[in-house]
RODRENMAR-33485 format. One record per residue (C-alpha): y, x, z. Coordinates in nm, 2 decimals. Last residue first. Layout:
<rs>
v=Y, u=X, w=Z
...
</rs>
This chain:
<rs>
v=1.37, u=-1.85, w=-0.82
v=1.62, u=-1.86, w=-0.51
v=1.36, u=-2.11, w=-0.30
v=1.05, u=-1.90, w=-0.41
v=1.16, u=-1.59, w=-0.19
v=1.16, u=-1.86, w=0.09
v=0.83, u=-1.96, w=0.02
v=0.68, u=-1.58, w=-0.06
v=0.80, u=-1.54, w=0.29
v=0.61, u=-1.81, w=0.47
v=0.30, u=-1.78, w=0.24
v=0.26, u=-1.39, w=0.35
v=0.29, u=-1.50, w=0.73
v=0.06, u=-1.75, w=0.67
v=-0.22, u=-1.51, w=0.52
v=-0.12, u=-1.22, w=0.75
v=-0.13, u=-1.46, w=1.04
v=-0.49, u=-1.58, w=0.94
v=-0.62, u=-1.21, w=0.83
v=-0.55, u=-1.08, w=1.17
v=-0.32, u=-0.83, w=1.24
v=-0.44, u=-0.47, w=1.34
v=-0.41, u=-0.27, w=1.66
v=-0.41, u=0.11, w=1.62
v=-0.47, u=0.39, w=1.85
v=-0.40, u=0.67, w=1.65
v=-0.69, u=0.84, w=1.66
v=-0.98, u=0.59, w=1.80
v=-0.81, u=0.27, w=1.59
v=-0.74, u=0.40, w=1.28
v=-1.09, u=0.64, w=1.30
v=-1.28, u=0.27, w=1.34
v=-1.08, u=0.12, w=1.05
v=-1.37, u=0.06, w=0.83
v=-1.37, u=-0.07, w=0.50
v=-1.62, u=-0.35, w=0.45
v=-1.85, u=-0.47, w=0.18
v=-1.99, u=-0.79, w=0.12
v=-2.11, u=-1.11, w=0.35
v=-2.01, u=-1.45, w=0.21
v=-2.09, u=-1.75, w=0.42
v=-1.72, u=-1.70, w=0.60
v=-1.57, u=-1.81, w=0.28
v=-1.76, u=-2.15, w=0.35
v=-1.54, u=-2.24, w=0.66
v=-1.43, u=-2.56, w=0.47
v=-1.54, u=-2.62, w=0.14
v=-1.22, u=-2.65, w=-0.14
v=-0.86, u=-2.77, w=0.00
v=-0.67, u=-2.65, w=-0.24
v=-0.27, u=-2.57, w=-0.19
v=-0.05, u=-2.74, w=-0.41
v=0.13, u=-3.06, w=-0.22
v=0.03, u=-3.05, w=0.13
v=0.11, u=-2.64, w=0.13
v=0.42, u=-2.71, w=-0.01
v=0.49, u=-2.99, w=0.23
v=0.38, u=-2.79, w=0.50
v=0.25, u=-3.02, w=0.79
v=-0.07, u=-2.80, w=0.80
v=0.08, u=-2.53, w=0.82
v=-0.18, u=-2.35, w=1.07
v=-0.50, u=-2.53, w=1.01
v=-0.41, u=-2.60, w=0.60
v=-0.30, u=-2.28, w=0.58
v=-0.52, u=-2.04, w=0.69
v=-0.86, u=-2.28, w=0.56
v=-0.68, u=-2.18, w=0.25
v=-0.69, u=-1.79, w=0.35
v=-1.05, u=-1.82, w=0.38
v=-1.12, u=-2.02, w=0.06
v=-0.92, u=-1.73, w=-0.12
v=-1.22, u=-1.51, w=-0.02
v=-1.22, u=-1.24, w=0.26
v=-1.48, u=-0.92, w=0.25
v=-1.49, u=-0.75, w=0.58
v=-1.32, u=-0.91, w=0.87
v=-1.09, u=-0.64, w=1.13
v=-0.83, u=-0.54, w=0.91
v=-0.79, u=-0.24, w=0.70
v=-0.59, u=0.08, w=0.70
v=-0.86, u=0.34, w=0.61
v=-0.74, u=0.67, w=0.73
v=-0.74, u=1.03, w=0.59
v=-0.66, u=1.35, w=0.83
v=-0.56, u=1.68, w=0.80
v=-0.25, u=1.58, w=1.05
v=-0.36, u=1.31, w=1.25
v=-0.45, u=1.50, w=1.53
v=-0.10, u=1.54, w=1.64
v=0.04, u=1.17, w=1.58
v=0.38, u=1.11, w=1.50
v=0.34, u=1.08, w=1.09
v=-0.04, u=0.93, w=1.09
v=0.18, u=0.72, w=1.29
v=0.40, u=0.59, w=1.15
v=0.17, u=0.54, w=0.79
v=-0.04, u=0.34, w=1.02
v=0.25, u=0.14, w=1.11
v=0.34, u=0.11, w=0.75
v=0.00, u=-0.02, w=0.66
v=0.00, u=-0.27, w=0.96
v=0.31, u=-0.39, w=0.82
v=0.18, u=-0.46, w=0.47
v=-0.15, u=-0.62, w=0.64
v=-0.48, u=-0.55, w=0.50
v=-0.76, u=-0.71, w=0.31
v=-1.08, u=-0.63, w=0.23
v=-1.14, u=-0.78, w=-0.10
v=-1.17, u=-1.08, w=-0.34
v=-1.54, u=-1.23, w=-0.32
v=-1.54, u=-1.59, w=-0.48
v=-1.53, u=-1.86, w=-0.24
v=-1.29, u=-2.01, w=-0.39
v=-1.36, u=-2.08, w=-0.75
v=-1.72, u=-2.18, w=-0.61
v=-1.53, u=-2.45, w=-0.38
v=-1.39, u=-2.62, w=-0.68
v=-0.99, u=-2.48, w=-0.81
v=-0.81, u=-2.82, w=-0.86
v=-0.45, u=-2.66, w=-0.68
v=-0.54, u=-2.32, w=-0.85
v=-0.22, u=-2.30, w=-1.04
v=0.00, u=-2.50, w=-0.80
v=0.21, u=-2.20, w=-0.66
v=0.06, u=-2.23, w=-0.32
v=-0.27, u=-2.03, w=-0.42
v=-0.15, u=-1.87, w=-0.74
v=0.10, u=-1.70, w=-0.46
v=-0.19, u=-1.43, w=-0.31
v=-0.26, u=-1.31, w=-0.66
v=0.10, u=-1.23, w=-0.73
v=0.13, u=-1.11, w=-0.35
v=-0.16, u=-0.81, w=-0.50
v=0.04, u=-0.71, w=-0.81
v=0.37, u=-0.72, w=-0.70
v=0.55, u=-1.03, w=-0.79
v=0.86, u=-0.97, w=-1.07
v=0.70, u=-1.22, w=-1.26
v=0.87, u=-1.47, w=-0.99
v=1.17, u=-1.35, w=-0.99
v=1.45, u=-1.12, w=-0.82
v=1.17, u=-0.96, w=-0.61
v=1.37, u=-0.71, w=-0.41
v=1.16, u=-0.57, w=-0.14
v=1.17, u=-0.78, w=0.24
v=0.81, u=-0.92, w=0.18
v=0.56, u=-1.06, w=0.44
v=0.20, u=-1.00, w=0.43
v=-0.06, u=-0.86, w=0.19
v=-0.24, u=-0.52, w=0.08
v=-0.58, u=-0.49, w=-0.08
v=-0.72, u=-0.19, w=0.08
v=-0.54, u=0.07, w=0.25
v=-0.64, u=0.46, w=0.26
v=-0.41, u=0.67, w=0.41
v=-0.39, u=1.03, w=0.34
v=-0.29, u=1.28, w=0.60
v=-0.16, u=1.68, w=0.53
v=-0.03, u=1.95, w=0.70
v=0.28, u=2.17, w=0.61
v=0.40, u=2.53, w=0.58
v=0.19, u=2.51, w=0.29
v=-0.17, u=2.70, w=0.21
v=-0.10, u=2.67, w=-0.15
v=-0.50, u=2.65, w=-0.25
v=-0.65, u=2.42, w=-0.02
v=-0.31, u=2.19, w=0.07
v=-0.26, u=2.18, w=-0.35
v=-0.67, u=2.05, w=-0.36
v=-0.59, u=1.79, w=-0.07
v=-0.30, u=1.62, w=-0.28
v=-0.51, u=1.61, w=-0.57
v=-0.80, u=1.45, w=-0.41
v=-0.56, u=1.21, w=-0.31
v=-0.41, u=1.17, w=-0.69
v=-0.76, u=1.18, w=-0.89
v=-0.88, u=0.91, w=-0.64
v=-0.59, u=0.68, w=-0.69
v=-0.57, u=0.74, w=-1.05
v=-0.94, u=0.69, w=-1.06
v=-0.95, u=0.35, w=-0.88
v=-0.67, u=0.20, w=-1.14
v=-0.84, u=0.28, w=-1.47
v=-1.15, u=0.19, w=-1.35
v=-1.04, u=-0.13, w=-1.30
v=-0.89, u=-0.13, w=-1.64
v=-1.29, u=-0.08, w=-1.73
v=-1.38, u=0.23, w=-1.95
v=-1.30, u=0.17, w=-2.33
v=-0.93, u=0.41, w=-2.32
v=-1.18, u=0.73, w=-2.22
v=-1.55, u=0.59, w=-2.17
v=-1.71, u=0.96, w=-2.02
v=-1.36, u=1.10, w=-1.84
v=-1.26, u=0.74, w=-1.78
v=-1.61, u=0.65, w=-1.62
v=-1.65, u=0.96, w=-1.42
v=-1.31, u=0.90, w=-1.28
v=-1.47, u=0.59, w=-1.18
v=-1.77, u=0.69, w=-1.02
v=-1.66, u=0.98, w=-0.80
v=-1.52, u=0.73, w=-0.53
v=-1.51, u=0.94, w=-0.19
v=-1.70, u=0.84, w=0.12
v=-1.59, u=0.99, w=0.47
v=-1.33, u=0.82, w=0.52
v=-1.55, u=0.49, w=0.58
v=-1.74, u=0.28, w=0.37
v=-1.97, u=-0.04, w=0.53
v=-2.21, u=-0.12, w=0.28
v=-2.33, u=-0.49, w=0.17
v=-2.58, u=-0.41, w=-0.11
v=-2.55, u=-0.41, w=-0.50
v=-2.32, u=-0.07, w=-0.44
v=-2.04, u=0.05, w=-0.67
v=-1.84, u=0.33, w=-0.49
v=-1.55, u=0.29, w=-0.25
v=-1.31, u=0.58, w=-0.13
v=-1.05, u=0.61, w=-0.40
v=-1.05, u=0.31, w=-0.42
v=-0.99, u=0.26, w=-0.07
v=-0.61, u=0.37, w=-0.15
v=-0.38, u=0.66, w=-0.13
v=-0.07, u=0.65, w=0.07
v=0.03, u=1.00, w=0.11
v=0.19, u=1.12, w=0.45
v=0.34, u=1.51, w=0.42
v=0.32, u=1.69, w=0.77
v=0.59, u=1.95, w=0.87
v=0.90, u=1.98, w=0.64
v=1.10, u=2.29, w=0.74
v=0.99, u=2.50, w=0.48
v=1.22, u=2.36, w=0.22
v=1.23, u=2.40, w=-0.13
v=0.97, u=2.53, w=-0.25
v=0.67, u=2.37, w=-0.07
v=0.82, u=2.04, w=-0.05
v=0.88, u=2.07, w=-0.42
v=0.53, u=2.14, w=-0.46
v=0.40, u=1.83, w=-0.28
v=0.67, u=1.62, w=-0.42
v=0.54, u=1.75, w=-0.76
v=0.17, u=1.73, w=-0.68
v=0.20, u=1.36, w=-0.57
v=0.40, u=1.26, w=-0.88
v=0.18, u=1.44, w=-1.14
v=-0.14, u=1.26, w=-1.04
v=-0.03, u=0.91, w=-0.92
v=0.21, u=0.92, w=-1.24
v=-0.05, u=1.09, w=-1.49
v=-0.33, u=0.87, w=-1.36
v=-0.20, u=0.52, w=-1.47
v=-0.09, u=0.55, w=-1.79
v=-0.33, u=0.81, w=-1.84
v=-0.61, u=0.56, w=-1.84
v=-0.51, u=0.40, w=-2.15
v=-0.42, u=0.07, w=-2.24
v=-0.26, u=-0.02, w=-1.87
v=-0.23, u=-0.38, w=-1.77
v=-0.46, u=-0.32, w=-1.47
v=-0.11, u=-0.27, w=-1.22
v=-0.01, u=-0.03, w=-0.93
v=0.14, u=0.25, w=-1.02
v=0.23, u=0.54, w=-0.76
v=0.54, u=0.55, w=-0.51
v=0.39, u=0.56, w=-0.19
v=0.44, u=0.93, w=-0.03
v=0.60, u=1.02, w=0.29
v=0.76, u=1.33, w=0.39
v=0.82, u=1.48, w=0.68
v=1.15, u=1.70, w=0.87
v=1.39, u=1.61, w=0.62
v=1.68, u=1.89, w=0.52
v=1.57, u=1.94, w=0.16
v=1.29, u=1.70, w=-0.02
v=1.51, u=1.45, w=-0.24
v=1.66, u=1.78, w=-0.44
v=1.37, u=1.90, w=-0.58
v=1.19, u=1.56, w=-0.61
v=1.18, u=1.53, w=-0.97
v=1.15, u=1.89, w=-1.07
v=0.81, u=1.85, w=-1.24
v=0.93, u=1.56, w=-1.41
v=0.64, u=1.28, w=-1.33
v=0.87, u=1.10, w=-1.07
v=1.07, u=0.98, w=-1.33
v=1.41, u=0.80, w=-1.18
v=1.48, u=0.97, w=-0.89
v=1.78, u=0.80, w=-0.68
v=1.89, u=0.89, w=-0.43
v=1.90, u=0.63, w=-0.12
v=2.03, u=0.65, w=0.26
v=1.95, u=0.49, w=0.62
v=2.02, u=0.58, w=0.91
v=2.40, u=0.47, w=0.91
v=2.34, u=0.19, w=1.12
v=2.00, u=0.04, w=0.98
v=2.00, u=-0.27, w=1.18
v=1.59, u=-0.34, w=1.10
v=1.61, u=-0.66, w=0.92
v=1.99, u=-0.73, w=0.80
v=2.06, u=-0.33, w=0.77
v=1.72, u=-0.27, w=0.58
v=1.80, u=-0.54, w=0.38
v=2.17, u=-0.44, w=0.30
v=2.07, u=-0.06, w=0.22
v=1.78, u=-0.16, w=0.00
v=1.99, u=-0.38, w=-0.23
v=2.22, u=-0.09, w=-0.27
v=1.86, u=0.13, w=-0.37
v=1.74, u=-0.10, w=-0.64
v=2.09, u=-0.14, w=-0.79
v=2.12, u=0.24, w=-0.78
v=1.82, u=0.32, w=-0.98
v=1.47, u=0.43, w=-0.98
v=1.48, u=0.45, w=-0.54
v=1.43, u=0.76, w=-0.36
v=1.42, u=0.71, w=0.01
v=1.62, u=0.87, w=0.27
v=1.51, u=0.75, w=0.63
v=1.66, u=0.89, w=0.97
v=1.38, u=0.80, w=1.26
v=1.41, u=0.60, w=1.54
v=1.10, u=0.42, w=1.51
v=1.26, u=0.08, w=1.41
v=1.38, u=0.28, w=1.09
v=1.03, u=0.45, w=1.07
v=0.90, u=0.09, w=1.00
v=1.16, u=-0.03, w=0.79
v=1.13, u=0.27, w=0.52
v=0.74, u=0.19, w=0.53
v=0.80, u=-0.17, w=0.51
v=1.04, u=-0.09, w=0.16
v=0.72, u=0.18, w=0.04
v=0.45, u=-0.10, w=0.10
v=0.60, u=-0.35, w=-0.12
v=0.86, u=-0.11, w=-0.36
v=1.19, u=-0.04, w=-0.30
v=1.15, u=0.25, w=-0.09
v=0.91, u=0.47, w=-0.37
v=0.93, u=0.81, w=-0.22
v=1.00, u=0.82, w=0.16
v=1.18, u=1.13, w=0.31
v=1.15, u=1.15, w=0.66
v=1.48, u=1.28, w=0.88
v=1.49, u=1.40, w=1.27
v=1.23, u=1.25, w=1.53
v=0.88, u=1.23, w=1.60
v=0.70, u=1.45, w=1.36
v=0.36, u=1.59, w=1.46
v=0.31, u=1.95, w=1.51
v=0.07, u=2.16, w=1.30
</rs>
């Protein structure tokens, strides 16, 4: 199937983290965006960011779908684009049962994938963001994953523990209940349309979404700002070192979503969007700061110091972004600038809180 390089994308979920640098991204691309946005305050303040940052002129449009689990929800949203990109899916551990979390990554990728199918046979590749949960498995040893791996353990877990399996669990098999979704509805509806996943782990980096306060944080910058906000200012140097994750950059992640768009051989694809390190910890992105910023008054004032260099001492799992980097010829920031470049934002978001 071709690749898409110009005309219209639809992205689901624009006023969200990944889905507002995704909008940006094909924007500065030279593509026309429509997003679909919950409501219209949501999508207005959409239209004047993505006109300050990316200088939108008249590329850029909103409707607004407010339950993406109605099985017409995206009837409308998908007719006269050229591709499609998927990112609205819950993010959170607060859930109290698992299908508070798999129903809307479940329902809402098969009903933009059928109403894509339905509605308009123009559209030529679909872009999902999945996750590397849906990829990793529990291993005591330090294991490299790549696209090939696929997470059966958790939805094991939630189909054996139900509403007592881990909220981690929760999370992980939405994610791999929705991609392996996606790739089931390719399988059996044959589409006019191919298919590419990608895979990111946790996401940071600089925000231009709404976040009108601070509980408003995203679930992966709201771990990211405990480190400037003061609350772990006395953490100890075990506090710190403590594994967290691969990490990834929010822009890289929108680039990778470009281009798993623009590429040919991307189309059947799935792609781990990672950086280069394996398994950071918060002492990593400390060192960050204090080297970088280090005449930050904020980062003076709240950010711990802990043990030097000691996050590099811990050796865990890594998500490879080899097939990133061989297919689509991706370069990846490094997990310094994302770290300062993430403080510098959440900063000035802080200064209207």
């Amino acid at each position: 199937m071709p690749a898409v390089h110009q005309g219209k994308i639809l992205v689901s979920g624009g006023s969200g983290f990944v889905g507002s640098h995704v909008c940006h991204a094909l924007l500065i691309a030279g593509f026309h965006v429509r997003t679909t946005v919950r409501s219209t305050a949501k999508g207005d303040y959409l239209v004047r960011k993505l006109n300050e940052v990316s200088g939108g002129g008249g590329k850029f449009e909103y409707v607004i779908v407010e339950d993406i689990e109605a099985p017409d929800a995206f009837d409308e949203a998908v007719k006269g684009v050229d591709g499609i990109m998927h990112t609205a899916s819950p993010f959170h551990f607060n859930a109290e049962d698992p299908d508070e979390l798999i129903k809307p990554a479940v329902e809402g990728t098969v009903n933009i994938l059928r109403s894509a199918h339905k509605h308009n046979k123009s559209v030529q590749r679909v872009v999902i963001t999945s996750s590397v949960a849906s990829v990793m498995m529990p291993r005591d040893t330090p294991t490299v994953y790549n696209e090939e791996w696929w997470n059966e353990h958790s939805p094991a877990q939630v189909n054996e523990k139900g509403r007592e399996a881990s909220r981690l669990d929760f999370y992980m098999a939405s994610k791999t209940l929705a991609e392996r979704a996606s790739w089931d509805f390719i399988d059996k509806e044959k589409p006019s349309f191919d298919l590419a996943t990608i895979a990111p782990p946790l996401i940071l980096g600089p925000c231009i979404h709404d976040i009108p306060s601070e509980d408003k944080l995203n679930t992966s910058i709201s771990r990211f700002y405990q480190l400037f906000s003061g609350e772990l200012k006395d953490a100890n140097g075990d506090k710190l070192i403590e594994p967290m994750s691969n990490v990834v950059d929010v822009r890289d992640v929108a680039n990778t979503h470009v281009l798993a768009m623009t590429v040919p051989r991307a189309g059947g694809e799935r792609f781990i969007s990672a950086s280069d390190r394996a398994m950071v910890t918060n002492q990593d992105f400390v060192d960050a700061l204090h080297e970088r910023l280090g005449d930050n008054e904020t980062v003076k004032k709240n950010v711990p110091v802990g043990e030097k260099g000691k996050g590099k001492s811990i050796h865990r799992h890594r998500f490879a972004n080899d097939k990133a980097k061989t297919v689509l010829a991706q370069t990846f920031f490094s997990q310094e600038q994302t770290a300062v470049d993430t403080f510098l934002s959440l900063e000035e978001y802080a200064k209207q809180w």
